[in-house]
C-alpha positions in Angstrom: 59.8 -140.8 150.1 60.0 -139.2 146.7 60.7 -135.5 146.3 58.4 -133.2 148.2 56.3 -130.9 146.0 56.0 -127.4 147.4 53.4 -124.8 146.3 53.8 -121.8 147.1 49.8 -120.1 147.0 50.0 -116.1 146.6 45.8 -116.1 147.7 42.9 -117.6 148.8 41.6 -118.7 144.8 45.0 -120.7 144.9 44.7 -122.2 148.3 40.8 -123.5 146.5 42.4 -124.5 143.3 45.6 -126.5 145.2 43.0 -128.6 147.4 40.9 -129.4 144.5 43.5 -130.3 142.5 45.0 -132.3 145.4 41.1 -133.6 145.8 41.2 -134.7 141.8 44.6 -136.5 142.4 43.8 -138.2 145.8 46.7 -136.6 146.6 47.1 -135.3 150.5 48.2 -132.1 151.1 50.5 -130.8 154.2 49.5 -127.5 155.5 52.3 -125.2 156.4 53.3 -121.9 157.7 56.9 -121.8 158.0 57.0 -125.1 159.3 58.0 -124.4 162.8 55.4 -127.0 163.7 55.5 -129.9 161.1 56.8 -132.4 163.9 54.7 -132.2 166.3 51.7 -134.5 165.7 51.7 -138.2 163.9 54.8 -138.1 161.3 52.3 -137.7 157.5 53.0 -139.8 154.3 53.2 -136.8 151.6 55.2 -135.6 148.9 52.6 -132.1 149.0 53.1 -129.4 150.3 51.0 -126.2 150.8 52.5 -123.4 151.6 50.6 -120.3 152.9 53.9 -118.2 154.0 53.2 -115.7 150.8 49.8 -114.8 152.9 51.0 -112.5 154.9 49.8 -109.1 154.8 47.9 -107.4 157.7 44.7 -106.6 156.0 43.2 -103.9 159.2 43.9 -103.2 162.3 41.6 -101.0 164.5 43.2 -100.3 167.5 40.3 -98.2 169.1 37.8 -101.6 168.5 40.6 -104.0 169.9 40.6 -106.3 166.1 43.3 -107.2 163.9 42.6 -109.1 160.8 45.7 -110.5 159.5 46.5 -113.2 156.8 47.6 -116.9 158.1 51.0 -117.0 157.2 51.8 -113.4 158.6 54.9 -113.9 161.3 53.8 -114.2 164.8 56.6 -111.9 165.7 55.6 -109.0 163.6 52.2 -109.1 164.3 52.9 -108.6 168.1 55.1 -106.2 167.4 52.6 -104.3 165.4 50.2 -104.5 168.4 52.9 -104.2 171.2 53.4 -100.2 169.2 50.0 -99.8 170.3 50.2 -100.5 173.8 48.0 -104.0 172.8 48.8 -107.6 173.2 47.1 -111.1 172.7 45.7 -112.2 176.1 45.7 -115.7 175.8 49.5 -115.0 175.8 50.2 -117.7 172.5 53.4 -119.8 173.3 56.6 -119.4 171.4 57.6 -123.1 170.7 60.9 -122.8 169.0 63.0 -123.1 172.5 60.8 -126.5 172.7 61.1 -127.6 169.0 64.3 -126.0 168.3 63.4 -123.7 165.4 64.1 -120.0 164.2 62.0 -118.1 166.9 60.9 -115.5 164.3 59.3 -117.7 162.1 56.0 -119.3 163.9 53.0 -117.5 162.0 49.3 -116.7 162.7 48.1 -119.7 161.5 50.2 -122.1 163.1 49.3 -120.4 166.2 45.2 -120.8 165.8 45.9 -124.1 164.6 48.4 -125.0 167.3 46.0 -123.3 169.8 48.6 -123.5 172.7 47.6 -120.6 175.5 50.4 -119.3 177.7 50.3 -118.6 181.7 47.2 -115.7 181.5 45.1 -119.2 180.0 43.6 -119.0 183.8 42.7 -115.7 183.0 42.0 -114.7 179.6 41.0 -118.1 178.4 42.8 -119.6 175.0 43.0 -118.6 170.9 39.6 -120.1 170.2 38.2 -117.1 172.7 40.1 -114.4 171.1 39.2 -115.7 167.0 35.9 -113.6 166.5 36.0 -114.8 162.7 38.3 -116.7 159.7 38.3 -117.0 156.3 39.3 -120.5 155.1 39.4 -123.3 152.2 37.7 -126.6 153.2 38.4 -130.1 152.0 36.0 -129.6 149.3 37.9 -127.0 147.7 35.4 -124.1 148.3 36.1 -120.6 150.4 33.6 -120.0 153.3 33.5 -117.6 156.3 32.8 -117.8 159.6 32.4 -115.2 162.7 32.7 -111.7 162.0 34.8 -108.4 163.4 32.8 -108.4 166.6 32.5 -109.8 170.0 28.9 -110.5 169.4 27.8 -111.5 166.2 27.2 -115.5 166.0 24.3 -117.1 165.5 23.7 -120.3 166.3 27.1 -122.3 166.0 30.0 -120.6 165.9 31.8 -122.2 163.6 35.6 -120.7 163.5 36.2 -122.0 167.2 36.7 -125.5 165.4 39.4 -124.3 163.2 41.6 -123.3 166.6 43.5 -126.5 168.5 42.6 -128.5 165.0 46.2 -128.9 163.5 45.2 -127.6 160.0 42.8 -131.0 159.5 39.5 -129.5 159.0 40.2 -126.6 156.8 43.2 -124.2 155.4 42.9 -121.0 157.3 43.8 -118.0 154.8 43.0 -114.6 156.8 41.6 -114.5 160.8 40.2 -111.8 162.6 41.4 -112.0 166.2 40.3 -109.9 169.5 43.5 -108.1 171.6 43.9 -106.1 174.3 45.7 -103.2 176.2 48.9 -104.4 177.6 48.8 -104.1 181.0 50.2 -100.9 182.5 52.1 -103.2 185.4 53.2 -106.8 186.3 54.1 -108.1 189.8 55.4 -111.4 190.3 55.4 -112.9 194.1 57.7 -115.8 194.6 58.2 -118.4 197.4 61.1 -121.0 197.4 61.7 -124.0 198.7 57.8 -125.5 198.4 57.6 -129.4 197.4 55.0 -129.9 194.5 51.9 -130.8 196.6 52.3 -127.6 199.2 53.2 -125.1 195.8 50.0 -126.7 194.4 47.7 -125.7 197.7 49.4 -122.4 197.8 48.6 -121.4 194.0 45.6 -123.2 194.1 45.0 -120.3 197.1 46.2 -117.7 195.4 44.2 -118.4 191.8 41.0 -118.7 194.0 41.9 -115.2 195.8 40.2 -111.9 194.9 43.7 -110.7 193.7 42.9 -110.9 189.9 46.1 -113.6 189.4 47.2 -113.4 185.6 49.7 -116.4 186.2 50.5 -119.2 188.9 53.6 -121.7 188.2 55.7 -123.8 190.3 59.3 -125.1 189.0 60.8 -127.7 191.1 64.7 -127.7 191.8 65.4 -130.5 189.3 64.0 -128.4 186.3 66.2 -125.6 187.1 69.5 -127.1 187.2 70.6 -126.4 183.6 68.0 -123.6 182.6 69.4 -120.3 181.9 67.9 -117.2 181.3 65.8 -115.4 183.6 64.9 -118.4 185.6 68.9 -118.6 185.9 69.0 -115.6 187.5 66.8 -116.7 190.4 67.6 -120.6 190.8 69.5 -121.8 193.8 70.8 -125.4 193.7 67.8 -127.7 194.2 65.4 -125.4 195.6 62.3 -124.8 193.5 60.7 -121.5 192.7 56.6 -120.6 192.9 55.8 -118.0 190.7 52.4 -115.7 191.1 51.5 -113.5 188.9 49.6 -110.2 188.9 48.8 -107.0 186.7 47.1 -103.8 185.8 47.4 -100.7 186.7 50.0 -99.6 189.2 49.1 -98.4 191.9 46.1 -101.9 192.1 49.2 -104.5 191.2 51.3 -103.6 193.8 48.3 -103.2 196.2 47.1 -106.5 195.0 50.8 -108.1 195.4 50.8 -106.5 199.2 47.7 -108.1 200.1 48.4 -111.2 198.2 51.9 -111.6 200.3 49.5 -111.5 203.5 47.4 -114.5 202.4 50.1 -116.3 201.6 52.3 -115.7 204.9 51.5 -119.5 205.9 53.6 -120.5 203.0 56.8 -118.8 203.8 58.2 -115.1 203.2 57.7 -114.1 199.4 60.3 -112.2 197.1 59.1 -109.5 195.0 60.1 -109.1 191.1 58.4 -106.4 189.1 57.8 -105.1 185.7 60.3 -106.6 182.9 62.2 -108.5 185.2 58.4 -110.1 185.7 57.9 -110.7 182.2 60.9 -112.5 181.5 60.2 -115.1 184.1 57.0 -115.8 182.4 58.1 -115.8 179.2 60.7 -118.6 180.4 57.4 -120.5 181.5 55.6 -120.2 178.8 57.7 -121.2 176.0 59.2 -124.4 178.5 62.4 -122.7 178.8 64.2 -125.7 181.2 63.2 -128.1 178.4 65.0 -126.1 175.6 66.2 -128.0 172.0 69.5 -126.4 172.7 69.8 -127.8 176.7 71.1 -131.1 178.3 67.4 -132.3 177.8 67.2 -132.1 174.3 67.1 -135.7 173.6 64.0 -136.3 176.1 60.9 -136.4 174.6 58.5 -133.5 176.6 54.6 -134.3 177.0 52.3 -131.7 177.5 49.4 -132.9 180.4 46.1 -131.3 181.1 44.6 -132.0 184.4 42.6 -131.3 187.3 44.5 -128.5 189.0 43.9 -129.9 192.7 45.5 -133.1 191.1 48.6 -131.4 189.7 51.0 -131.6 192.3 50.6 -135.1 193.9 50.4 -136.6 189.7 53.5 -134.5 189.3 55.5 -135.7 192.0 54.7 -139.4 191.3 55.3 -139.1 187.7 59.1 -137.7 188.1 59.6 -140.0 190.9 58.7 -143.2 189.0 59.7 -142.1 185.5 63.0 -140.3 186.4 61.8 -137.3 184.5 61.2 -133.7 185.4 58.3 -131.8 185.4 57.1 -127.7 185.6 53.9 -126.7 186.5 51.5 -123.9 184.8 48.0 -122.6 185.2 47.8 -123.7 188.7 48.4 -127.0 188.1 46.1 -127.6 185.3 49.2 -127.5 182.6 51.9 -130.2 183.3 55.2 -129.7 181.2 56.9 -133.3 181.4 60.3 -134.3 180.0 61.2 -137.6 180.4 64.3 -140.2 180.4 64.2 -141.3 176.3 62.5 -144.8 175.9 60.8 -146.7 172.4 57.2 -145.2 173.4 58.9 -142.2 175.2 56.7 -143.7 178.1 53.8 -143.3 176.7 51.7 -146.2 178.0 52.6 -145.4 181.5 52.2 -141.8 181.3 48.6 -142.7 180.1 47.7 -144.7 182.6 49.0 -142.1 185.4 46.7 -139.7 183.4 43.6 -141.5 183.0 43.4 -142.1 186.9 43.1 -138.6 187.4 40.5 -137.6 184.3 43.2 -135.5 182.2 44.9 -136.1 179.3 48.5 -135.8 177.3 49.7 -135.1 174.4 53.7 -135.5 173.0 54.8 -132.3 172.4 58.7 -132.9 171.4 59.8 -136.5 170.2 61.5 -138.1 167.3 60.1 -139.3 164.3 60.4 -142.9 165.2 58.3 -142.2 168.5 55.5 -140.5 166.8 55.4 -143.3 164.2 54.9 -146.2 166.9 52.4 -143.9 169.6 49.3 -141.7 169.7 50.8 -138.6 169.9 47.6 -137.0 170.7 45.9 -138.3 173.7 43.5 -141.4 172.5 39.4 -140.2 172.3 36.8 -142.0 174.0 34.5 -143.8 171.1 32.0 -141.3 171.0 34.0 -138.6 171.3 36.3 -140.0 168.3 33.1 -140.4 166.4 32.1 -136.8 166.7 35.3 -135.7 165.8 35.1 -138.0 162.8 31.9 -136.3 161.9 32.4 -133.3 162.1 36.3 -133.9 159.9 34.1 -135.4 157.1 31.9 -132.2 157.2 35.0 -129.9 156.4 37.4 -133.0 154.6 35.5 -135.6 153.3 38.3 -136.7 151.2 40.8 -136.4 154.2 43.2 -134.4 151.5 43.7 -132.0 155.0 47.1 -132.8 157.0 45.6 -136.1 156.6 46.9 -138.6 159.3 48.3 -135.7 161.6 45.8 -136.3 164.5 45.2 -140.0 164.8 47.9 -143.1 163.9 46.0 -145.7 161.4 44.5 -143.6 158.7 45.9 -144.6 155.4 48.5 -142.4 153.2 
């Protein structure tokens, strides 16, 4: 590849005039951040780059109406930290990828967050980014600024078109500012934890414990094989081989721990819980959410790490199959529903396998960490159904009908 070209934009007129040039040229752009995020997804045959780091300014915050509006390259990290002065968080609880990807953890910004759209552990809860972005300003593939949403819960009308531009990977439009929804930080956090369940009981005993009235924020299950070189606060807790089910509750005092005490009743069937509180709490899910035992830096660096969405009920018997016939490893999240798998390194990092596991239960997988080689020769994305791929082409060629957009990122096949 020849040298890359990378411009800089200081605002949204340049962000127009970059993709129209790019438009005039038939020249693709890449969308970028920082870049924490520029391998995951089908490798891209550019020599542009955008770059919206240079957008970063938070243009309001109203902390008495729960809004931030913030510009897309503003840091993840000092946005939260702006909100976390206020007693306020994100709820969808936005995971940290760069233990995953092995980046600089300071770096992912707002952008790459919408765009990524990954939801930690509260997911169950709170729902994901597309349910906390009330409105964004972006740049389409025709080179022209538009809005969409607003600074309020309610104020769509008929489709609400910003919801697209979260989970889309920077393909249908270049997101310059976004208005998102937070909320206060919870005055408590109680974490229950049982030991020693295999996959299939851990499953039945969160799948009891999200279906309780308890209010649970988070429900994860790490088997004894992902715990054997993590550190951290998982660490601190792992015993050789036995795996640890995590339950999560919060509020305020006084309901969290009376929640947790009536929550340790339910469960009794499944064995005597442990009970971790406050920070020590937080650090356990903040291992689960970023995929701590999977870590860049750790023994399993070299495995490639799929990321599976399925029917919670069917979490823990897919689970346990997959690591038994793949020789891989596996953590659970959202009761189930979120599968983190690394497995043994192959040419397709098992791909065709994996996806025929996942189609026979209705869910789907996407290839989170893997080497440039093995997103060049697989769908890194799950495959669409025909119609569904058709939609998706429809509505791509009503933002980018020149496909100047991260072109390629998505879907292998589509020409440089």
């Amino acid at each position: 590849m020849s040298t890359v070209d990378t411009l800089k934009v200081r605002d949204a007129q340049e962000v127009e005039d970059a993709v129209r040039a790019a438009i005039a040229g038939e020249q693709p752009l890449e969308i970028i951040g920082h870049g924490t995020k520029r391998r995951v997804g089908q490798p891209m045959a550019t020599n542009a780059v955008l770059e919206l780091s240079a957008l970063n300014a938070v243009t309001a915050y109203e902390p008495n109406e729960l809004i931030i509006t913030v510009q897309a390259g503003a840091p993840v990290a000092d946005v939260l930290s702006l909100i976390d002065s206020k007693n306020q968080q994100f709820a969808f609880e936005p995971m940290n990828t760069s233990l995953l990807l092995g980046t600089v953890e300071t770096e992912g910004t707002i952008g790459g967050m919408i765009a990524a759209g990954l939801a930690g552990p509260r997911r169950i809860k709170s729902g994901g980014a597309r349910d906390h972005l009330l409105g964004a300003h972006a740049v389409s593939g025709f080179g022209e600024s538009f809005k969409a949403g607003g600074k309020v819960v309610k104020n769509v009308t008929g489709y609400d078109l910003c919801k697209l531009l979260a989970g889309s990977w920077g393909t249908l439009a270049v997101m310059t500012e976004v208005t998102l929804k937070v909320t206060p930080r919870p005055e408590s956090e109680r974490t229950l934890l049982l030991r020693g369940l295999d996959d299939v009981t851990a499953n039945k005993a969160m799948t009891q414990a999200v279906g309780s009235p308890y209010d649970v924020s988070g429900a994860a299950h790490l088997p004894g094989s992902a715990l054997r070189t993590t550190g951290g606060a998982l660490a601190e807790l792992a015993q050789p081989d036995q795996a640890l089910t995590l339950l999560r509750l919060e509020g305020i005092t006084s309901s969290a721990s009376h929640r947790a005490q009536s929550l340790r009743e339910a469960l009794k069937s499944f064995g005597a819980t442990e009970l971790i509180e406050d920070e020590a709490s937080a650090a356990l899910w903040r291992a689960v959410r970023d995929v701590e035992p999977f870590a860049a830096s750790g023994p399993r660096a070299l495995w490639p790490v799929w990321r599976i969405v399925c029917p919670p009920a069917s979490g823990g018997a897919f689970g346990q199959a997959l690591q038994r016939e793949s020789g891989g490893e596996v953590i659970y999240d959202w009761g189930g529903g979120l599968i983190w798998a690394a497995l043994p390194p192959a040419a397709d990092a098992q791909a065709k396998a994996l996806r025929q596991r996942v189609a026979a239960i209705d869910g789907h997988a996407s290839l989170i960490r893997g080497s440039d080689e093995v997103r060049a020769g697989i769908d890194v994305f799950h495959p669409q159904p025909r119609g569904l791929a058709a939609l998706g082409q429809r509505v791509k060629n009503s933002f980018d009908p020149r496909n100047v957009l991260n072109r390629g990122r998505l879907s292998r096949g589509q020409p440089a």
